[in-house]
LUMRO-887718 format. One record per residue (C-alpha): residue number from 1; residue in three letters; x, z, y. Coordinates in nm, 3 decimals. Layout:
BEGIN
REC NUM ALA X Z Y;
...
***
This chain:
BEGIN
REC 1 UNK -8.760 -8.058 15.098;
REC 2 UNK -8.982 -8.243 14.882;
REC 3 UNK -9.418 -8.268 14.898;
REC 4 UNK -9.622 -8.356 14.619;
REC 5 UNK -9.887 -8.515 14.890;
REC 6 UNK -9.942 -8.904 14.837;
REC 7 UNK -9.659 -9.107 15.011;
REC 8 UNK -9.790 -9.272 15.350;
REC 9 UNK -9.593 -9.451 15.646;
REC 10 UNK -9.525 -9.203 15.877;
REC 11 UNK -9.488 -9.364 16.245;
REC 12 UNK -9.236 -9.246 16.520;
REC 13 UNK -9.447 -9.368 16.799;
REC 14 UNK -9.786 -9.212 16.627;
REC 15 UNK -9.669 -8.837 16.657;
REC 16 UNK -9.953 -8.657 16.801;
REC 17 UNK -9.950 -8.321 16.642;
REC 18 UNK -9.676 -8.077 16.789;
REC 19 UNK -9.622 -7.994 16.374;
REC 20 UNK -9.443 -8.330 16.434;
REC 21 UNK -9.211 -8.272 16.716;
REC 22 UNK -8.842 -8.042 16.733;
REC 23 UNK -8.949 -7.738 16.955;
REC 24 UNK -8.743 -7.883 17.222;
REC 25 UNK -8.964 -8.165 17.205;
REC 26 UNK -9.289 -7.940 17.220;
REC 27 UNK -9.131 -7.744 17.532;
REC 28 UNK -9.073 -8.044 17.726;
REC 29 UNK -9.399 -8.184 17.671;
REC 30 UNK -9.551 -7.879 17.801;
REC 31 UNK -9.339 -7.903 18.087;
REC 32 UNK -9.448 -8.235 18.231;
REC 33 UNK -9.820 -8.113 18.148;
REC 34 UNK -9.768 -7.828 18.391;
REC 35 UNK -9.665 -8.044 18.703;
REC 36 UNK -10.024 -7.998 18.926;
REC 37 UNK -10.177 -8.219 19.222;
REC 38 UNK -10.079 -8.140 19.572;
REC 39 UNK -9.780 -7.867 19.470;
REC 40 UNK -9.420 -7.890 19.520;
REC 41 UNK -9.225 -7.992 19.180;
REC 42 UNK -8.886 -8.065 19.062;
REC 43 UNK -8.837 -8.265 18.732;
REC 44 UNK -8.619 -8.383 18.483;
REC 45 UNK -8.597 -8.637 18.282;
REC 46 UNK -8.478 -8.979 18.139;
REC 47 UNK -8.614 -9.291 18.382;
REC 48 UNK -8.758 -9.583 18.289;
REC 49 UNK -8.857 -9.836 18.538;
REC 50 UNK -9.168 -10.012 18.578;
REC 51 UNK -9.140 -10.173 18.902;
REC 52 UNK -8.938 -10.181 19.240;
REC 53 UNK -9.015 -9.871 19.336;
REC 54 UNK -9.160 -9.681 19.044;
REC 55 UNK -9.027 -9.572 18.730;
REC 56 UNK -9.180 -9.297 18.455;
REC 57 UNK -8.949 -9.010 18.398;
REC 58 UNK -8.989 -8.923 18.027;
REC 59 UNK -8.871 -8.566 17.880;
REC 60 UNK -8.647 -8.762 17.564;
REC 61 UNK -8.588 -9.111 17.510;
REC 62 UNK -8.811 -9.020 17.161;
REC 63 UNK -9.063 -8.843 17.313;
REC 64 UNK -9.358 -9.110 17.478;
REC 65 UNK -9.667 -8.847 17.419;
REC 66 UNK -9.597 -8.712 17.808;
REC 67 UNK -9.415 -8.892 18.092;
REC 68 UNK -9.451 -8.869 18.489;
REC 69 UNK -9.499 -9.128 18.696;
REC 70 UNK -9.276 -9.122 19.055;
REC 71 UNK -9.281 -9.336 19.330;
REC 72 UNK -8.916 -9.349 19.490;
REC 73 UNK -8.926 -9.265 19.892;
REC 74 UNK -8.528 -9.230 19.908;
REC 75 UNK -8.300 -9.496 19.980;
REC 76 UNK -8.106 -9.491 19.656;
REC 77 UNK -8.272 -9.619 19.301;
REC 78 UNK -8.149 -9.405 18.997;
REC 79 UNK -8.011 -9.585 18.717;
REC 80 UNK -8.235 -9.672 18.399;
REC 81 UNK -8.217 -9.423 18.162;
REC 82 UNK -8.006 -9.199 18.357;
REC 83 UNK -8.100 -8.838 18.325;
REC 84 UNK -8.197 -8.715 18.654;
REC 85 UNK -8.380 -8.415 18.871;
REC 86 UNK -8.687 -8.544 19.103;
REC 87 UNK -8.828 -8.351 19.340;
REC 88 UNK -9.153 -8.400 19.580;
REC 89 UNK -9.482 -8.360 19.623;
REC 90 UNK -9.731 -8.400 19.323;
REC 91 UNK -10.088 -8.590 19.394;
REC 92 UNK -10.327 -8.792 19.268;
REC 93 UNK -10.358 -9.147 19.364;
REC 94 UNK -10.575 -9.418 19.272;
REC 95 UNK -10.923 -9.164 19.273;
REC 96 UNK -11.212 -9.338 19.135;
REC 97 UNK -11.531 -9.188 19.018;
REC 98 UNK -11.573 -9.150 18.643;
REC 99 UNK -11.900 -9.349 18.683;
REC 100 UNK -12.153 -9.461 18.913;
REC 101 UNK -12.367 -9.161 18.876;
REC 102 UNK -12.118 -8.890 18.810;
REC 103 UNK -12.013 -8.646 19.090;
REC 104 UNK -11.669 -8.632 18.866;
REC 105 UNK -11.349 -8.828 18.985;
REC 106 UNK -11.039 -8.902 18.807;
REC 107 UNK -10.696 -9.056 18.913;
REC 108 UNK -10.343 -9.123 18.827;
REC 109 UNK -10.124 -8.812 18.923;
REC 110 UNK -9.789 -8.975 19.088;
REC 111 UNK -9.453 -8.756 19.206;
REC 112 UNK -9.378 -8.869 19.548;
REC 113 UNK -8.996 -8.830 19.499;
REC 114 UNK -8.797 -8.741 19.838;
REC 115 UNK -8.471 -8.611 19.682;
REC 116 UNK -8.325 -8.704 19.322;
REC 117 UNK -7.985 -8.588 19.196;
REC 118 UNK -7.799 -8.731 18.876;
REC 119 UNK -7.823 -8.405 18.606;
REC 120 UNK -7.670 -8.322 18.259;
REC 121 UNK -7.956 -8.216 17.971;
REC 122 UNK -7.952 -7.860 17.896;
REC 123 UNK -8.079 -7.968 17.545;
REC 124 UNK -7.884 -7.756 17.259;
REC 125 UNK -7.950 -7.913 16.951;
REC 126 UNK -8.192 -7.739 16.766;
REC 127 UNK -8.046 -7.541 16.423;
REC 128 UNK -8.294 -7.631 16.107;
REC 129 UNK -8.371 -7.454 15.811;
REC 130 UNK -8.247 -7.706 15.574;
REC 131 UNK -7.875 -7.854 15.495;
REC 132 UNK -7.720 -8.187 15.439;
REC 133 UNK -7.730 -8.112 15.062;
REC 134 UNK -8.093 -8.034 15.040;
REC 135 UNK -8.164 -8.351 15.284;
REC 136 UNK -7.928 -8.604 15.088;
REC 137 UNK -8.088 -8.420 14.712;
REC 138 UNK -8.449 -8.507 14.890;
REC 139 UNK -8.376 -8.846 14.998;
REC 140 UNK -8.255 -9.008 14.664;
REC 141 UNK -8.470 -8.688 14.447;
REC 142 UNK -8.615 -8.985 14.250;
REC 143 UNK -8.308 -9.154 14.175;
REC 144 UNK -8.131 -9.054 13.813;
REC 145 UNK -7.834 -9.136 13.728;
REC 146 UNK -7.653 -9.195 14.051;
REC 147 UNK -7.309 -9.077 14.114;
REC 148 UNK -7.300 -8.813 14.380;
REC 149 UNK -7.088 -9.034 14.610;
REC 150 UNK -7.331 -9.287 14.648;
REC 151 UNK -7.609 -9.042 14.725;
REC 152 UNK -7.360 -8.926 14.990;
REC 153 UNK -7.255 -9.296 15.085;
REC 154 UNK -7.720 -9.387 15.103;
REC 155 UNK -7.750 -9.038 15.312;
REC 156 UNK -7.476 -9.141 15.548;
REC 157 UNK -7.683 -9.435 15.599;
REC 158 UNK -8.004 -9.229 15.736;
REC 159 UNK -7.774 -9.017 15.986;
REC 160 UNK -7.547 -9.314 16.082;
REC 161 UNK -7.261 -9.286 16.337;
REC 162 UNK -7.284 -9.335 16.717;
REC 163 UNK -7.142 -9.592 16.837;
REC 164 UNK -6.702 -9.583 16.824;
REC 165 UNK -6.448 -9.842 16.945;
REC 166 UNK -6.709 -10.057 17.138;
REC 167 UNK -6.913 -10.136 16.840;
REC 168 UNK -7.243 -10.051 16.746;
REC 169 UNK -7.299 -9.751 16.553;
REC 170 UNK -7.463 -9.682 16.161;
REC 171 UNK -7.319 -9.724 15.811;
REC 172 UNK -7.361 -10.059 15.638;
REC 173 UNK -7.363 -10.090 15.235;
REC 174 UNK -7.382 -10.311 14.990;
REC 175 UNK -7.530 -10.187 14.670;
REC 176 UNK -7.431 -10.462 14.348;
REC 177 UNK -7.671 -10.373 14.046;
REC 178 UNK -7.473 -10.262 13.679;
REC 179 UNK -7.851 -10.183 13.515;
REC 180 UNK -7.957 -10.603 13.543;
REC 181 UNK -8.306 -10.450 13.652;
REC 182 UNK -8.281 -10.515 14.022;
REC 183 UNK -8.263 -10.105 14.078;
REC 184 UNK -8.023 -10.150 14.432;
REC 185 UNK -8.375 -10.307 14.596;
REC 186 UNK -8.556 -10.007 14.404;
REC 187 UNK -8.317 -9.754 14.607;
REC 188 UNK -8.318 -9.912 14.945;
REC 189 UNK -8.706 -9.860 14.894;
REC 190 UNK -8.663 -9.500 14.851;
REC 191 UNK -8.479 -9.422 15.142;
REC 192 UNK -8.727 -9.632 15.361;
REC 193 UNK -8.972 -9.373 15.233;
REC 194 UNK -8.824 -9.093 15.465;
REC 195 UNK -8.748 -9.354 15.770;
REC 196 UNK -9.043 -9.451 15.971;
REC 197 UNK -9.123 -9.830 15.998;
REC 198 UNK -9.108 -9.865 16.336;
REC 199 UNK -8.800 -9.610 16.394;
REC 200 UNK -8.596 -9.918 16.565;
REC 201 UNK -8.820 -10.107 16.703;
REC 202 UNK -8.937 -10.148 17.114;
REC 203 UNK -9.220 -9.884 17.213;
REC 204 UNK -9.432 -10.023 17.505;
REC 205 UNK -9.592 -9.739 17.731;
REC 206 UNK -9.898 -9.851 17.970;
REC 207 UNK -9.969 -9.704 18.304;
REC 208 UNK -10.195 -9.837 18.585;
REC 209 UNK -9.855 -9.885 18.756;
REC 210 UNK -9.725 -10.126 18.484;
REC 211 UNK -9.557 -10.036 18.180;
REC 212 UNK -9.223 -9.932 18.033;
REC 213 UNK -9.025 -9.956 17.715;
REC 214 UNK -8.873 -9.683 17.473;
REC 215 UNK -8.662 -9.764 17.218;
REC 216 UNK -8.497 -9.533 16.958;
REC 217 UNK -8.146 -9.576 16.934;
REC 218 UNK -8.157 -9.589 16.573;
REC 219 UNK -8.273 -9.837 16.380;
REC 220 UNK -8.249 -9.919 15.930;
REC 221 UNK -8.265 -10.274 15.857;
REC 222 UNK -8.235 -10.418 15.462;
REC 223 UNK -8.104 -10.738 15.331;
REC 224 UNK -8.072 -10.985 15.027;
REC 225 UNK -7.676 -11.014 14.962;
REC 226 UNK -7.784 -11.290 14.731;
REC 227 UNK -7.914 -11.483 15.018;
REC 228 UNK -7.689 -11.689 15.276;
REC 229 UNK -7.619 -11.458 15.535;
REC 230 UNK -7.826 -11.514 15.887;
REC 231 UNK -7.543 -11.494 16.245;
REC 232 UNK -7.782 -11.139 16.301;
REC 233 UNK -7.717 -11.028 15.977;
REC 234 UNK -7.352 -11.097 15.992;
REC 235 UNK -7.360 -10.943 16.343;
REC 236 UNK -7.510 -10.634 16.247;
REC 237 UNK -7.234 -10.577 15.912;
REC 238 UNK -6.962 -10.635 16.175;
REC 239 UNK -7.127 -10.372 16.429;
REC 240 UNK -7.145 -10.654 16.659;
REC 241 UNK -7.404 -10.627 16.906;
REC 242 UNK -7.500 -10.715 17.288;
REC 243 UNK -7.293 -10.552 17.528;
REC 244 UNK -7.660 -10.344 17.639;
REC 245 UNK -7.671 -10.259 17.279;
REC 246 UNK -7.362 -10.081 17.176;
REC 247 UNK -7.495 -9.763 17.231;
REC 248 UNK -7.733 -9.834 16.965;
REC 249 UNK -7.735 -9.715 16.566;
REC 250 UNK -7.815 -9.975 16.316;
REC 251 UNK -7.763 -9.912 15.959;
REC 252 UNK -7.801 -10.214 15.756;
REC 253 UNK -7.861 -10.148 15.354;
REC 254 UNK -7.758 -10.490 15.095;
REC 255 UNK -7.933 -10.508 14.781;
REC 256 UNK -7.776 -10.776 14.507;
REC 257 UNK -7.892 -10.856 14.156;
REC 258 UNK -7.523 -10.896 14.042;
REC 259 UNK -7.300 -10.649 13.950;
REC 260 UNK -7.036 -10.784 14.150;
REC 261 UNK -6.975 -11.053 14.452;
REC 262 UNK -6.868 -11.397 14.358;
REC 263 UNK -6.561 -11.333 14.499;
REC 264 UNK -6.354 -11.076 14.707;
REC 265 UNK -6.406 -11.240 15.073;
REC 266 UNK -6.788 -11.278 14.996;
REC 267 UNK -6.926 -11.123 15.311;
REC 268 UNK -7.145 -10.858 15.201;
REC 269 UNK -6.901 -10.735 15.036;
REC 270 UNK -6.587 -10.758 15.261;
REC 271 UNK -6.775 -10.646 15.572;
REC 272 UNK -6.970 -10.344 15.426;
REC 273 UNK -6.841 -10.024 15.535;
REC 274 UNK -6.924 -9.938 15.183;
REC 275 UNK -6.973 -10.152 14.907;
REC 276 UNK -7.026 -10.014 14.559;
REC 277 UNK -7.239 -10.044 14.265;
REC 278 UNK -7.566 -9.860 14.112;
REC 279 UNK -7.454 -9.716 13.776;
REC 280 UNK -7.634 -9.885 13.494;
REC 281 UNK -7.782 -9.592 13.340;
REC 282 UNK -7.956 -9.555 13.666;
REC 283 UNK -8.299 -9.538 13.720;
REC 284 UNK -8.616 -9.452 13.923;
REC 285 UNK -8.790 -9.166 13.815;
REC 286 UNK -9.157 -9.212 13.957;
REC 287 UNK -9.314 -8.925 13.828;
REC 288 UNK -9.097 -8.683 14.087;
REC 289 UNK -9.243 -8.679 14.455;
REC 290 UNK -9.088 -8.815 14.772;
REC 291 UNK -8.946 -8.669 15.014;
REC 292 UNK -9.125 -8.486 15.301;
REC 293 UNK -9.135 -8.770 15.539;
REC 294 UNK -9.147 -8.481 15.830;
REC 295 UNK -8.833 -8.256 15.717;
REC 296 UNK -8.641 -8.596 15.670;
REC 297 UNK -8.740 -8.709 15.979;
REC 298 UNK -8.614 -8.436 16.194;
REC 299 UNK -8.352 -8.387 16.019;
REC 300 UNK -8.219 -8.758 16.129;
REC 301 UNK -8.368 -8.693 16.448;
REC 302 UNK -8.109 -8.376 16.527;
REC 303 UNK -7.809 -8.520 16.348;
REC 304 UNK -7.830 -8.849 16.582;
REC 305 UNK -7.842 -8.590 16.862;
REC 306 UNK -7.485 -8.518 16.749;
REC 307 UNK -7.196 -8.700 16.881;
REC 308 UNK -6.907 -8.643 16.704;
REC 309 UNK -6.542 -8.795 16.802;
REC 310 UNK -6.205 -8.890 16.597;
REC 311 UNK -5.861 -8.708 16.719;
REC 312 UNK -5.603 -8.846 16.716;
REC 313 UNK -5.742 -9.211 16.660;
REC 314 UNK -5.360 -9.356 16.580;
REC 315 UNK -5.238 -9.045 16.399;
REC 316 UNK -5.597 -9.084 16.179;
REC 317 UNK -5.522 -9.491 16.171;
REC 318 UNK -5.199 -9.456 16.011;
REC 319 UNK -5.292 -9.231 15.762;
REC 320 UNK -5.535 -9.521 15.638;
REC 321 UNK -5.340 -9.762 15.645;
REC 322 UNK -5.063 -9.519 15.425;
REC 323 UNK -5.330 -9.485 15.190;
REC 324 UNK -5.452 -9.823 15.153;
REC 325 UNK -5.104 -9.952 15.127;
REC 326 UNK -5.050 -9.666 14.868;
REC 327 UNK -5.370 -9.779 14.627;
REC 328 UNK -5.174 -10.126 14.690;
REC 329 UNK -4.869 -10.016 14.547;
REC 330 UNK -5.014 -9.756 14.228;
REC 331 UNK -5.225 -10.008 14.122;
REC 332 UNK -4.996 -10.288 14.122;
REC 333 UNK -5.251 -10.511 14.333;
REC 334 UNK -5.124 -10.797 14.531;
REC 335 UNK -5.025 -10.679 14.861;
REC 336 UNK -5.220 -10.957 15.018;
REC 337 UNK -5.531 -10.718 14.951;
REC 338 UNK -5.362 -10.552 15.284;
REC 339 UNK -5.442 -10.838 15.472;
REC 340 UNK -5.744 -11.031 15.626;
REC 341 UNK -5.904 -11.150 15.293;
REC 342 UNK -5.816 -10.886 15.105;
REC 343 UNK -6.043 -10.572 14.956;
REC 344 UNK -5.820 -10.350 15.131;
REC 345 UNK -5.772 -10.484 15.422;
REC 346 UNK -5.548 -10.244 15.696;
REC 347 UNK -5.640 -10.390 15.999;
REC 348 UNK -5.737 -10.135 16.242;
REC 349 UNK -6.063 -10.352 16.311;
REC 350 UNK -6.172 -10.392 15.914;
REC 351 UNK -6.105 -10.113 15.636;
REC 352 UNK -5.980 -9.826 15.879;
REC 353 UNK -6.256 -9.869 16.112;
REC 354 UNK -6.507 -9.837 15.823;
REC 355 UNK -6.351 -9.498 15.685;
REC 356 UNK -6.341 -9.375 16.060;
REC 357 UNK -6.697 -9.512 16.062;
REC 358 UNK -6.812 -9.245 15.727;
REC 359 UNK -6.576 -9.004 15.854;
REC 360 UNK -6.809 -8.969 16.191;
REC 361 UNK -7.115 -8.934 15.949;
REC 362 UNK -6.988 -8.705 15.738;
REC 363 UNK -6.879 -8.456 16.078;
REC 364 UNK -7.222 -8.505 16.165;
REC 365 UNK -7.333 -8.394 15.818;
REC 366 UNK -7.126 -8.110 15.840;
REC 367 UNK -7.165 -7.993 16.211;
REC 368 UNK -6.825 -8.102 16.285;
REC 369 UNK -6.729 -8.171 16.626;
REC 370 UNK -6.398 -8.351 16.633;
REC 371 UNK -6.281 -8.486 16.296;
REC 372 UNK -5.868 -8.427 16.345;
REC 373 UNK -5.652 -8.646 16.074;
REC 374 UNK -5.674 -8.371 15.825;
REC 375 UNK -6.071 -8.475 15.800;
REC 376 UNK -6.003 -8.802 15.814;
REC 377 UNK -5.745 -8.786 15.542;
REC 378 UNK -6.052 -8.553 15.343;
REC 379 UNK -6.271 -8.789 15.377;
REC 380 UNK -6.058 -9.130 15.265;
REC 381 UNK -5.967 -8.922 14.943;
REC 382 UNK -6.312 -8.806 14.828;
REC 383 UNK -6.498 -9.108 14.970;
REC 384 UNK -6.299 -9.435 15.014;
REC 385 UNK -6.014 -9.382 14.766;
REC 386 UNK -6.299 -9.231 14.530;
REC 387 UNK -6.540 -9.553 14.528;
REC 388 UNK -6.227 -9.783 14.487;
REC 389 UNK -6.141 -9.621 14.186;
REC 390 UNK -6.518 -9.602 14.070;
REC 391 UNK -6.491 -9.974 14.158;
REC 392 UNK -6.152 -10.062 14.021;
REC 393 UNK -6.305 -10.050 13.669;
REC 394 UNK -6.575 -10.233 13.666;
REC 395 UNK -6.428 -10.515 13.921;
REC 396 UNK -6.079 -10.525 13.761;
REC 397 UNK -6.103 -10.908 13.705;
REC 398 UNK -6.142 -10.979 14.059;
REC 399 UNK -5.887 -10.697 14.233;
REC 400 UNK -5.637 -10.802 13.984;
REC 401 UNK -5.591 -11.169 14.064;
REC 402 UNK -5.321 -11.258 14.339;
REC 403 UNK -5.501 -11.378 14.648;
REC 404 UNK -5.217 -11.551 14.762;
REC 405 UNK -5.017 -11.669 14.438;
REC 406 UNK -4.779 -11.432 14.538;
REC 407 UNK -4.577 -11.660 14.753;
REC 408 UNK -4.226 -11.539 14.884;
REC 409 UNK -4.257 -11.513 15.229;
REC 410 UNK -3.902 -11.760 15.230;
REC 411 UNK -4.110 -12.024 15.097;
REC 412 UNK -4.385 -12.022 15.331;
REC 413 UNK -4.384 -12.292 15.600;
REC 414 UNK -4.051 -12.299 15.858;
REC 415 UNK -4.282 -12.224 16.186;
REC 416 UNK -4.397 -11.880 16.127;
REC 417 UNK -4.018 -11.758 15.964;
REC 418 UNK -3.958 -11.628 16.329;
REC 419 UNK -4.231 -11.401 16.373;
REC 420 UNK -4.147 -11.287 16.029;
REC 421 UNK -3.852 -11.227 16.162;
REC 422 UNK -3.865 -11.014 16.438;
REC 423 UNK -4.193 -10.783 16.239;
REC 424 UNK -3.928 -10.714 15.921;
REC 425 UNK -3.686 -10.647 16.207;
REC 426 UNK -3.873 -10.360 16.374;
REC 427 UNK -4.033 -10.244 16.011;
REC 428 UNK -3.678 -10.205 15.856;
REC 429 UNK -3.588 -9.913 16.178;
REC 430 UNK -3.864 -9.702 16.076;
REC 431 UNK -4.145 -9.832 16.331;
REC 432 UNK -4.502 -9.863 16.220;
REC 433 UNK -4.450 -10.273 16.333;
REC 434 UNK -4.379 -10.518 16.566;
REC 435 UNK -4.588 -10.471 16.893;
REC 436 UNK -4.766 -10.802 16.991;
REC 437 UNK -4.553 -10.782 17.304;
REC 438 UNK -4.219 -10.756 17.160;
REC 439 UNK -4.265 -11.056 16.939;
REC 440 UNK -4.382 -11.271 17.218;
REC 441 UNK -4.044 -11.171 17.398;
REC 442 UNK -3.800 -11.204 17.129;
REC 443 UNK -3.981 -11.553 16.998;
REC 444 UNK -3.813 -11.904 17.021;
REC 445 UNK -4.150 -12.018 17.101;
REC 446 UNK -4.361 -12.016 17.424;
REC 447 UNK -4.604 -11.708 17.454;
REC 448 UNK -4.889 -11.903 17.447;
REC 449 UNK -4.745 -12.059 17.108;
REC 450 UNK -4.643 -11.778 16.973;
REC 451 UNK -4.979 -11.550 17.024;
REC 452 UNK -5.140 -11.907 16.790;
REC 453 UNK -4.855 -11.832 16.524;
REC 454 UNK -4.975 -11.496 16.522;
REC 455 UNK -5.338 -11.594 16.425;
REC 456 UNK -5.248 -11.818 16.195;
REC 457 UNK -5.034 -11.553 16.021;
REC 458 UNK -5.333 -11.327 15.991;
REC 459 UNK -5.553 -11.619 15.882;
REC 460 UNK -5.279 -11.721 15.632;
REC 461 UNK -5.238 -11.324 15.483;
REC 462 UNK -4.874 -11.289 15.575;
REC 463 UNK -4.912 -11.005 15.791;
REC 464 UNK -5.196 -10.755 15.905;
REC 465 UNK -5.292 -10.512 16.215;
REC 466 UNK -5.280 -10.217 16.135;
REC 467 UNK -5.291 -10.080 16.505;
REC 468 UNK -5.433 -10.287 16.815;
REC 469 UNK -5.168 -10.600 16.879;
REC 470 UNK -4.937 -10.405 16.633;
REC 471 UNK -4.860 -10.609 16.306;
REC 472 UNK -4.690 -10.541 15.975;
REC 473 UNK -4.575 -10.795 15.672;
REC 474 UNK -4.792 -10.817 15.345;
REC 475 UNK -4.475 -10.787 15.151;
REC 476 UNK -4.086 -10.805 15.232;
REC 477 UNK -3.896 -11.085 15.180;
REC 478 UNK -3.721 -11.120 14.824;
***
């Protein structure tokens, strides 16, 4: 897994030699070179448009050493990106002479398409000769000291997630610093040794037709937690991203100098999917090579190919939210850690997301196709529960402190007593919580009222979510 060669940058778009590309890569490549002038051909690909009636079909979405240019002759367009099947007549267009003097032309060879149909790839992802273990040993190889979750937890970052429950896909971290020698920036460097620079970024392809744009769907972006947080940067740890960009993978890294966050709500740290901290008997060994930038790099390439899915989803929820609630309760924390500004926050949208989140990266790790609630619960105990523990002792100070005061719900003020009402109502026969629709029929209050009382209780801690528009109390009444 590992070369002794000199480090270098290795570029995505700059692949040239077929050493660089999957075989599936090099056999579609040699496809499109075999399409000939005036023969019948049929073609498939991924299409990108360049103009009205042309687009370039393009054998992967990676892949912009071949591409064919078509010009459309049938009524209907084909959507961008869609993978399709083109068939016509192959020819060259545009013929110019090389120069004035030369009896040698050249030209543009087109596809004239008369007949396209919408197709499914064929592509099986390719099997490689390496595992997860040898890629995640290779990626942090010149990092002592680390605990092996947190090579798993930096790994996960490099084959991210797709995208799940409308938001973008990836792993986010924070990494807070125990050795006071700025070592988290030191290990976000490593791993952008074995991810090319311009992995995420827009790839413009030139024609004499116009041009088109590629774009990876996976991109690695790094940040200062120390520094105020920029609306992208809060975007991307929230998965947020345009609605033509939540197919995409970002995976965003935090580096701090501290060895914790000021506080528990600090963003970095309540957004992360995982924050944690770099041991302080960590350190960078130099004199070890880095990894080999072109085993790493396929490696990512095949496990993004993957697209893993949860069963189950509100069987696997609830068995999160049972476990955060149980860490809650065996470590005597206030409950209001359950709730929006809390560490362990159960809303189906905050902590459970994020373990769903590591759960899809470790099936992808693993070759798993559907991670059921038995992986899910697997993953939460040697991952999640694992790094709050780790945590636990070296942030006691902070997790130990009531968030709230520890309030009795009795005291708190007289407008929300009715929705606490009718959610201890439905908790105390055995269901999982008050659906947002049964509290806005049993309230005293007008629905439009009542769904604002239901905000502010979030806002306030009193109650959380732990399933879509389903809520649950912090803590029972005394």
């Amino acid at each position: 897994m590992s070369s002794s060669s000199k480090y270098f940058n290795l570029k995505l778009w700059q692949r040239e030699s077929g050493a660089l590309w999957l075989p599936f890569e090099h056999e579609r490549i040699n496809e499109y070179a075999g399409v000939k002038a005036n023969q019948k051909a049929s073609v498939s690909g991924y299409v990108k448009w360049i103009s009205t009636a042309v687009f370039a079909l393009v054998p992967t979405l990676f892949s912009n050493q071949a591409h064919i240019v078509c010009v459309n002759y049938t009524e209907t367009n084909p959507s961008e990106n869609a993978y399709i099947t083109a068939s016509g007549l192959a020819k060259f267009e545009r013929i110019q002479k090389t120069s004035e003097d030369s009896r040698r032309f050249k030209g543009d060879l087109v596809l004239e398409v008369y007949d396209w149909i919408n197709t499914k790839s064929t592509l099986e992802i390719p099997k490689l000769p390496f595992s997860y273990r040898e890629f995640k040993s290779g990626l942090t190889s010149r990092v002592e000291g680390l605990e092996p979750k947190i090579r798993d937890f930096l790994a996960f970052t490099a084959i991210s997630t797709p995208a799940f429950l409308e938001k973008s896909g990836g792993i986010n971290l924070t990494l807070y610093d125990s050795t006071k020698s700025g070592l988290p920036l030191k290990v976000v460097r490593e791993i952008k040794k074995a991810i090319p620079q311009d992995m995420g970024s827009i790839h413009k392809v030139e024609t004499r037709f116009g041009r088109f744009a590629l774009r990876y769907k996976y991109g690695f972006v790094s940040e200062d937690a120390d520094k105020p947080l920029s609306r992208v940067t809060e975007n991307l740890l929230a998965h947020k991203g345009l609605a033509s960009e939540r197919e995409c993978e970002v995976s965003l890294s935090m580096f701090s100098r501290n060895c914790k966050p000021l506080s528990l709500e600090d963003l970095p740290c309540s957004l992360s999917d995982a924050p944690t901290v770099i041991p302080e008997d960590a350190c960078i060994n130099r004199l070890r090579p880095v990894i080999d930038q072109f085993d790493a790099l396929k490696f990512m390439i095949v496990n993004h190919m993957k697209n893993p899915v949860i069963e189950d989803l509100p069987v696997s929820e609830a068995k999160i939210v049972d476990g955060l609630e149980k860490l809650v309760e065996s470590y005597g924390l206030d409950p209001a850690h359950l709730a929006k500004h809390g560490f362990l926050n159960a809303s189906y949208n905050s902590k459970p997301s994020s373990v769903l989140r590591v759960c899809l990266a470790y099936a992808r790790a693993n070759d798993i196709n559907t991670a059921n609630p038995q992986i899910v619960t697997k993953v939460f105990d040697e991952f999640f529960k694992w790094n709050f523990e780790y945590l636990y002792d070296i942030w006691a100070d902070l997790l130990v402190n009531p968030i709230s005061g520890k309030k009795n719900l009795a005291s708190l003020n007289v407008k929300y007593r009715d929705i606490i009402r009718i959610i201890r109502k439905y908790h105390s026969t055995g269901e999982v919580g008050a659906k947002k629709s049964d509290i806005t029929r049993e309230a005293k209050t007008k629905p439009q009222e009542t769904e604002q009382l239901i905000k502010e209780c979030l806002n306030e801690g009193i109650i959380y979510e732990p399933l879509f528009e389903v809520y649950r109390l912090t803590r029972e009444l005394a």
